[in-house]
N, C-alpha and C positions, 0 to 999 in steps of 0.2 A: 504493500500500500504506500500510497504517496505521503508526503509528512503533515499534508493539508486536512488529509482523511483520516490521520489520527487522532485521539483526545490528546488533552494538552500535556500527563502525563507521558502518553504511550510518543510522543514526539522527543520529549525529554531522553525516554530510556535509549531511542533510536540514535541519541546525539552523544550519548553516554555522558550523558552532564546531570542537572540538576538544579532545582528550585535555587538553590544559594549559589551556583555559578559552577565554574569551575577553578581549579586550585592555579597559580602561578604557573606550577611545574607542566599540571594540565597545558594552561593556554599554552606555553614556549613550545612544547614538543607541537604541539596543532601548527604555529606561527613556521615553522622549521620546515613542515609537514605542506599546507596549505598556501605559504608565502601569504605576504603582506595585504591588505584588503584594500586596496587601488586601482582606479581607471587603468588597464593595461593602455599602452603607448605602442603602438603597430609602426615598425622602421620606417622612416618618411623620408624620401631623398632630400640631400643636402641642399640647406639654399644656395650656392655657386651650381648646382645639374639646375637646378629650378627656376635660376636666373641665365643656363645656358641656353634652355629649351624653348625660352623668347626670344631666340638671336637665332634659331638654327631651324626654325623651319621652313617649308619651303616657299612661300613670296618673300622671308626675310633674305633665303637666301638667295631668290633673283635680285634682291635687291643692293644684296653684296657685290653680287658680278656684277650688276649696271654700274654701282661703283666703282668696281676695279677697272671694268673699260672706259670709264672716264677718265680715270687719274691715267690711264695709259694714252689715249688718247690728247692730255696735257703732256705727257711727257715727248710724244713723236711731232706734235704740232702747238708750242706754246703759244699763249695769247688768245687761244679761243674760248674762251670760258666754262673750259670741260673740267676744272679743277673744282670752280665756284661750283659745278653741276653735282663734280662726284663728294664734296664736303656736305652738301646738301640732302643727296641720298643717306650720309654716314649718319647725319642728325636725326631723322627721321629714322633710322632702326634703333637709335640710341634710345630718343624720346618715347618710342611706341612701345621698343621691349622692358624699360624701364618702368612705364606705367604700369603695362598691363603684369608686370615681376610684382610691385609696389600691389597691388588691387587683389593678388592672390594672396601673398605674404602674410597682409594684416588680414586677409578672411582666416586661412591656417591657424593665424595667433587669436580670431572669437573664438573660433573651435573647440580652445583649450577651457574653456568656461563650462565646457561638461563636467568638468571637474569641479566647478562650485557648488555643485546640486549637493556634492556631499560635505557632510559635515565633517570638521577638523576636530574634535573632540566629542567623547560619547561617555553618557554614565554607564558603568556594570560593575555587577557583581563578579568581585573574584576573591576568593576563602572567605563567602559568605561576608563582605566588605564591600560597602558602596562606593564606588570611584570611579575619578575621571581619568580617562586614557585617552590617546588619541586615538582615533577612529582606524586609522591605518594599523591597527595593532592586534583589532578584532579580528577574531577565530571561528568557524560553526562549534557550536556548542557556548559560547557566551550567551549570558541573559543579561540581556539591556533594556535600561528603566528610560521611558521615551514619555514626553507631555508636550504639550499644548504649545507649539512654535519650533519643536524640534524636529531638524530633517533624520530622517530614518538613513541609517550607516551603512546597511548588510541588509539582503533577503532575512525575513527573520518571521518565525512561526508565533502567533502571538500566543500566550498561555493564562493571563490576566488582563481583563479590559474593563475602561469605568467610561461611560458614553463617548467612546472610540473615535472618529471622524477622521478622514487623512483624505489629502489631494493628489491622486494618482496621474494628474496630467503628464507631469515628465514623461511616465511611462507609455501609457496606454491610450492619452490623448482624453480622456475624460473628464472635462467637465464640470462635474459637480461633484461636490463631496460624497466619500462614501462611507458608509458604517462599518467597523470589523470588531469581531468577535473573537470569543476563544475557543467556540463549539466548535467539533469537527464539520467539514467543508465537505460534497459531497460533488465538487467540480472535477474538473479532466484536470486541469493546468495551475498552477499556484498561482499565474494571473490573474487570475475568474474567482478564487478562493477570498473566503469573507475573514478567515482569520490567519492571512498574508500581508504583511510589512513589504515593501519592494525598495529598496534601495534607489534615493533619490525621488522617491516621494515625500511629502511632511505630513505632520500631525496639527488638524486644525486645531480639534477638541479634544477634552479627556486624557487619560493617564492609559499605560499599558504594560507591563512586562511581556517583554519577548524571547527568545531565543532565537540565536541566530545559525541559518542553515546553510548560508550560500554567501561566498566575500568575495573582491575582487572580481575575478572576470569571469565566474562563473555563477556572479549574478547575472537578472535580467537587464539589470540598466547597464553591467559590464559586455553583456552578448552585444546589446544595440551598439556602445560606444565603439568594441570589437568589429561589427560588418559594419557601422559606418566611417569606421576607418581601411576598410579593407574592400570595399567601393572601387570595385575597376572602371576605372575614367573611359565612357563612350566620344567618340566624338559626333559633335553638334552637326547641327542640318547646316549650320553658318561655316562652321572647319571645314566638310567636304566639299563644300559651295567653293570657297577659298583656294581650295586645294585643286578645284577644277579648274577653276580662273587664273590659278598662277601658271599651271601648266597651259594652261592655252595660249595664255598672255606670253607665258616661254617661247613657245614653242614658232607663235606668230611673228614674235620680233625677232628670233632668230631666221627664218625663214625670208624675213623682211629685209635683213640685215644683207644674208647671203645674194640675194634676190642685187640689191644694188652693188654689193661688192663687184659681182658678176656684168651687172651694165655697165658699171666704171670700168673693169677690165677690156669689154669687148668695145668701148669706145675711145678707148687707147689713153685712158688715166692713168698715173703714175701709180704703182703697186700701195705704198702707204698710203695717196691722198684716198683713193678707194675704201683703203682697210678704215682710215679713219673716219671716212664718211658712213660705211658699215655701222660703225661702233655709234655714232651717233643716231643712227635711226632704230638702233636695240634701245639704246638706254631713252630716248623719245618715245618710245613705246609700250616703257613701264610704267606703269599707273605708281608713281611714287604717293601720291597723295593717298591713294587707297584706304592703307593700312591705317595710319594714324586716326582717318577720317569713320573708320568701322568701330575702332579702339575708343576715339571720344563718344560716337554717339552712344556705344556698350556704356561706358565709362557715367558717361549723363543718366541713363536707363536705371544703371545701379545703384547711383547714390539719390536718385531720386526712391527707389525699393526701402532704398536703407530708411528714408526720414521715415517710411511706413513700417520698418523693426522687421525688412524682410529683407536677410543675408545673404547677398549675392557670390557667393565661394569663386565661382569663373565666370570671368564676363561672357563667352559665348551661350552661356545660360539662360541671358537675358532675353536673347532671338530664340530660342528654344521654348520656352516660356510662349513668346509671342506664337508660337504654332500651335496652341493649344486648341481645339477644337468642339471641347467641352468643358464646363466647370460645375464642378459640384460647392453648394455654398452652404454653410448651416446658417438657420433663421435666427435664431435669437442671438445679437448682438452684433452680428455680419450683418446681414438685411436689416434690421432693426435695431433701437439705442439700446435697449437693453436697459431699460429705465421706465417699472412694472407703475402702472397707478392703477386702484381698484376703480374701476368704471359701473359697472352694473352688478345686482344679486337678483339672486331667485331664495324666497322665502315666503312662507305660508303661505306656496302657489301663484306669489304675484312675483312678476320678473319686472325691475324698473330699477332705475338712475339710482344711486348709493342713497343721496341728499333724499329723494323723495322714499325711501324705504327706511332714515334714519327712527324713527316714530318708532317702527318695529323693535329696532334695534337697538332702542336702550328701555326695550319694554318689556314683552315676553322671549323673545330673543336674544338678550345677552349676552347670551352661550356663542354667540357666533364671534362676540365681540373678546371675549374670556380666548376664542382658542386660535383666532388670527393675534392675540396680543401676546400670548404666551406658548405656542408650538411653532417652535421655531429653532434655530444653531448658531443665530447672530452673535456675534460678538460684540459688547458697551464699551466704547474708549471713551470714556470719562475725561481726557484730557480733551478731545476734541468735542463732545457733546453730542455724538451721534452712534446709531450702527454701522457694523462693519460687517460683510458679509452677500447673501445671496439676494439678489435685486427684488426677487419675486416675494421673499420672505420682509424684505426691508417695506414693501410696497402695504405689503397685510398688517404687518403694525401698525404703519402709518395710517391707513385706514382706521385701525381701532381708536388712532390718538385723537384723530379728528373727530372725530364722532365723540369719544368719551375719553376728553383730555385729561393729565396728571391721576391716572388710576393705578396705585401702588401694585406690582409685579407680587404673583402669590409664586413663595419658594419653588423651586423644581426639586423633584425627591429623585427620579430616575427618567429614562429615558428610554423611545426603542427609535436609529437614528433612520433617516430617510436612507435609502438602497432604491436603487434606479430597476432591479427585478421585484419589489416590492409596490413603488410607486407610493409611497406613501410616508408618514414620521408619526411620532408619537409621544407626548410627554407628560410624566406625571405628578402633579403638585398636590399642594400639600393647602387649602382652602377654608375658609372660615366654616365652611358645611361641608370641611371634611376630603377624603383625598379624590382627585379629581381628573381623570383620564382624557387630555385634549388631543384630537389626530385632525389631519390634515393630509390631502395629496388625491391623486387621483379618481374621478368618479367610480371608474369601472374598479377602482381597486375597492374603495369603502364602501361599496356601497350593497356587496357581499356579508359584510362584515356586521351592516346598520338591519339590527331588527326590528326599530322605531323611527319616524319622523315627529320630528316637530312641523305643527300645521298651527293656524291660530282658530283651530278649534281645540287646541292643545296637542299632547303627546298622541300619535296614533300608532298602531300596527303597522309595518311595511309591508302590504298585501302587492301583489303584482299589479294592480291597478296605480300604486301608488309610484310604484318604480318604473313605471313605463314614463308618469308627470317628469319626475325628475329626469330619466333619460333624456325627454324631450327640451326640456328644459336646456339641457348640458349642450346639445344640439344648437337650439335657439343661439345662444351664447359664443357660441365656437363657429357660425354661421357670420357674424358680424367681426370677427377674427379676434376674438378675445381666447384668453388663453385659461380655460375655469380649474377651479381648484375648492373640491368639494370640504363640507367644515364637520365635524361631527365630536361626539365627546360622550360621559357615560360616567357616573360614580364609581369609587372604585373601591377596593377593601387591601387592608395595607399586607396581608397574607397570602394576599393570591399571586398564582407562578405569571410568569413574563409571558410565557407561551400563550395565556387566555384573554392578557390585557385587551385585544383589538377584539373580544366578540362583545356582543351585543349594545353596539353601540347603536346613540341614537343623532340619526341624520338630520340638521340644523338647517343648512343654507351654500349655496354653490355662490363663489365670487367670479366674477368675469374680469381680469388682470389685460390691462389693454398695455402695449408695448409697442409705440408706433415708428414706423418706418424709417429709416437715415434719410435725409433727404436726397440726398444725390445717389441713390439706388436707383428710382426712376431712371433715370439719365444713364447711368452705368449699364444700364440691363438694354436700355434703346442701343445702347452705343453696341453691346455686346451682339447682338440680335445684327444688328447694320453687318458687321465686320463676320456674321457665320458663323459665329461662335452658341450652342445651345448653353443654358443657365439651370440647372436641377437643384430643385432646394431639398435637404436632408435636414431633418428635424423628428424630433422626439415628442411634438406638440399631438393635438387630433389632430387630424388631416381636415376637417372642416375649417378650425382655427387657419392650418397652413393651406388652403387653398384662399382662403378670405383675403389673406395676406398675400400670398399669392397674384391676386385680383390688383391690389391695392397698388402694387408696385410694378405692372406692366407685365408681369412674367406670368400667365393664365390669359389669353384675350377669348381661347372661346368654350362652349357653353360648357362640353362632357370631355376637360381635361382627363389625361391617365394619372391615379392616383394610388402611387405604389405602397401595401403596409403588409408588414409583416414581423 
């Protein structure tokens, strides 16, 4: 079995360690054993090959020979200005190969910044003693105490978690926060596992002990740094372009060249003035300007990339890039600000504007206002006065503040966190009427879970009749491109196991979370659309929501778009 599908014990035994770490003696022989726990460094040719191999290919090197039959052609006929001509060429492979040396060099030296995701020092336990080492020193088999701002060191099996949270972006490209645990994981891949650390991921929330299973380059963020260093260089549509052009270009002027040497001859020219009038119509018919002039405009393309925090490694990239023929874009925050305001609810069967439904809502409905103000992961910086955190979560407070400003936060006792195969959170406080079960997230996901509605004939039965309103409901909402986010909540008893917290809950009120458009998306998606390029939006939203959106910003113009889910 894999280490993800054992208990946190039986992971332990597999590592031959232990709750209190492992001894000195332990870790040195592992260290000895496993070597050092660092980004591996894959041999990189030296910068003199790397600054040869912009002086040595092939238009640079027509453009050496057009050189040298200048300078030759100054030395058999002075005075003609084939010196000024061939100094002129040398400047021009000086300037272009230096540049484009210069644009690769400092891309090489971002690179090294993979190396910052990990952290330079880590807590663990070793002979049952809490301490800091440097991180390059961990071993598999240590247990490392990780909280709330700490980048995770090593792959590491977690074996104790107090409401978990970590940002798995580096890795896996994801997103949003995800919750991990210490229960066995019942995944293929330690990827996919709920109680897996991944080196180079952080901890938003909560405390953890872990152990650690995988260091160095035989973690997963060491695999990626490993094949993204060991990327065999293709060459670009723009290089073979170039490489066609210089040969032709070759091949033309010398043909050109011989072509008049040959008329000079047979019209009785002296043997040099011929040769040198040869030489002059090769190097006339090398496109000197070319190079430099591909080199700047690459050059403009990239560092205009850059102010947008997109690293351009080789400029023929850029024109590569421009060939693209498709793009896939994600909606929230790409196409859209990414800046949630609550616009509409659906409660006790009326669906309207926040303000005109506020009556309800600090009336028999409170509860709605109770579980947008406290289920939530945000983080309070008190030095600044605001949240920090997930826009959509920050959006739903704000909502509750306006409606029912300055209302003191009831304790959080525990928590179950949101997970993106769950689609849902959960959290539970501690309440003047006692302990109090607030969840949030997905319709289709609570609404299994809700065996009551609040209606304002009061608390009802969630009969099929009932749950077909709210389907529709959710519909309605995700139809106008609102992004809904169902509310639900449930008294609680302070003895009961974690596993039953999310049943019988009772369903409250659906918000509609409006997120509107970047503005020059319109315009982007026209321009993209002109130039042939198709625009596919991938989102995790309903597809009513993202076609609405869809709609909004020119990318849907007719009636029965294809709309792919699964």
């Amino acid at each position: 079995m894999k280490i993800h599908q054992l208990t946190a014990d039986e992971a332990l035994a597999s590592l031959r360690s232990r709750r209190e770490g492992l001894t000195a003696t332990e870790a040195a022989a592992r260290l000895r054993e496993y070597g050092e726990n660092r980004v591996e460094r894959m041999p990189r040719p030296p910068w003199y090959r790397l600054l040869f191999q912009e002086f040595s290919h092939l238009f640079a090197i027509i453009l050496w020979l057009a050189a040298a039959l200048a300078f030759l052609s100054e030395w058999r006929q002075p005075g003609q200005g084939m010196a000024a001509l061939g100094w002129a060429i040398l400047g021009v492979i000086g300037i272009n190969g230096s540049f484009s040396f210069w644009q690769e060099f400092r891309a090489e030296r971002v690179l090294t910044s993979l190396e910052a995701l990990l952290p330079r020092e880590v807590t663990v336990l070793r002979d049952a003693v809490r301490q800091r080492l440097p991180a390059s020193l961990l071993v598999p088999g240590d247990v490392v105490l990780l909280k709330e701002g700490d980048d995770v060191p090593a792959d590491c099996r977690v074996i104790e978690a107090f409401g978990l949270r970590v940002n798995v972006a580096a890795v896996t490209g994801e997103s949003l926060p995800q919750g991990r645990t210490a229960e066995p994981s019942a995944a293929d891949s330690a990827v996919e596992a709920r109680n897996v650390l991944l080196a180079g991921t952080s901890v938003l929330a909560g405390e953890a002990v872990a152990v650690t299973f995988a260091t160095g380059r035989h973690t997963e963020f060491g695999q990626i740094a490993r094949l993204s260093q060991r990327a065999e260089a293709v060459r670009s549509p723009l290089h073979r372009e170039i490489a066609r052009l210089s040969r032709i270009v070759g091949l033309l002027s010398v043909l050109l060249g011989m072509a008049f040497f040959l008329i000079g001859q047979l019209i009785g020219q002296p043997f040099w003035a011929s040769f040198v009038f040869a030489i002059g119509i090769i190097v006339a018919n090398v496109p000197e300007g070319l190079l430099p002039t591909v080199t700047l405009s690459l050059a403009m393309a990239a560092r205009r990339m850059a102010k947008r925090r997109a690293l351009v490694r080789h400029l023929p990239a850029v024109e590569t890039l421009g060939g693209a023929t498709v793009i896939l874009s994600d909606k929230t925050g790409t196409l859209t600000q990414n800046r949630m305001l609550a616009q509409r609810l659906y409660l006790g069967g009326s669906e309207d504007t926040v303000e005109a439904l506020a009556p309800l809502l600090r009336g028999d409905f409170a509860a709605a206002l109770e579980v947008a103000r406290h289920c939530h992961s945000l983080e309070w910086l008190a030095t600044e006065g605001r949240f920090q955190g997930d826009p959509m979560e920050q959006a739903l407070v704000a909502f509750a503040e306006r409606l029912v400003p300055g209302q003191a936060n009831f304790e959080r006792v525990d928590e179950l966190p949101f997970e993106a195969e769950r689609k849902r959170m959960s959290t539970l406080h501690a309440t003047p009427a006692g302990l109090r079960l607030y969840s949030k997230g997905a319709l289709e996901a609570l609404l299994p879970l809700c065996s009551q509605a609040q209606t304002e004939a009061g608390v009802m039965a969630m009969t099929e009749a009932e749950r077909e309103r709210w389907l529709a409901a959710e519909a309605r909402l995700a139809m106008q491109g609102l992004r809904v986010l169902a509310l639900a909540w449930r008294p609680a008893a302070a003895d009961e196991p974690k596993a039953g917290w999310e049943a019988g809950l009772t369903l409250v009120a659906l918000v509609g979370l409006a997120d509107p458009p970047r503005p020059d998306v319109p315009e982007a998606i026209a321009t993209c659309k002109a130039a042939g390029i198709r625009v596919l939006m991938v989102t995790g939203d309903h597809p009513r929501t993202a076609l609405a959106v869809a709609r909004q910003i020119g990318l849907v113009e007719n009636e029965h778009p294809l709309v792919l889910t699964g």
